[in-house]
N, C-alpha and C positions, 0 to 999 in steps of 0.2 A: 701466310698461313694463319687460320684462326686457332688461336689457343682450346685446348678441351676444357671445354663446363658455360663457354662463353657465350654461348646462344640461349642456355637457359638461363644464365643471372640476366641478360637484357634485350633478351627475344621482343616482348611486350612494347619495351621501351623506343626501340628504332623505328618500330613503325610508326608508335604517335610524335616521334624527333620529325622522323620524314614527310610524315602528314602537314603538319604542323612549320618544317623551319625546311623542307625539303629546298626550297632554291633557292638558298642561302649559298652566297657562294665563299669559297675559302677563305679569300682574301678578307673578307670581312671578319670570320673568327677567326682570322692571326693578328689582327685589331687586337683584340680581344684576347686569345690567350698566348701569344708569343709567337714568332716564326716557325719556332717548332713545330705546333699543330700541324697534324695530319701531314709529316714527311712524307714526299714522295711524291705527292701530288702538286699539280699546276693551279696560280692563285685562281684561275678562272675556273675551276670544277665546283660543279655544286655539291651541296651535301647531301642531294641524294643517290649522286653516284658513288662518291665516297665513303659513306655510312657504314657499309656492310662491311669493308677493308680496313678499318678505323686501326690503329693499334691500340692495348687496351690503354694506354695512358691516356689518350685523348679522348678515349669513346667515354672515361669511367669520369673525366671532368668535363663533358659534354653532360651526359645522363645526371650528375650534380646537379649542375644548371640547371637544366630542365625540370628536375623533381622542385627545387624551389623558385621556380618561375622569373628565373634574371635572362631565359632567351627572349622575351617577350620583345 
């Protein structure tokens, strides 16, 4: 379940993440930020299936990266 107010702090930003890193797949950022990332999911799902179901801990250090350019 998505938290209330969540889609307007990072409406914008999912969609240039997806554009942008969409078939990225999990396993690669649990490299990167711990197992934890994105619980719940399988290391083979992409990140643009996943995206939209983020919980906000992973979506809010996902969109970090992204605003200063370390997904590159």
């Amino acid at each position: 379940m998505k938290e209330p107010g969540h889609e307007a702090r990072h409406g914008d930003k999912n969609g240039e993440i997806n554009g942008e890193h969409g078939n990225t797949i999990v396993r690669t950022l649990r490299t990167i930020y711990g197992s934890g990332f994105t619980p719940g999911f399988k290391d083979s799902d992409n990140l643009s299936t996943v995206l939209q179901k983020l919980d906000k801990s992973s979506l809010s250090r996902l969109h970090g990266d992204h605003d200063v350019g370390s997904l590159e």
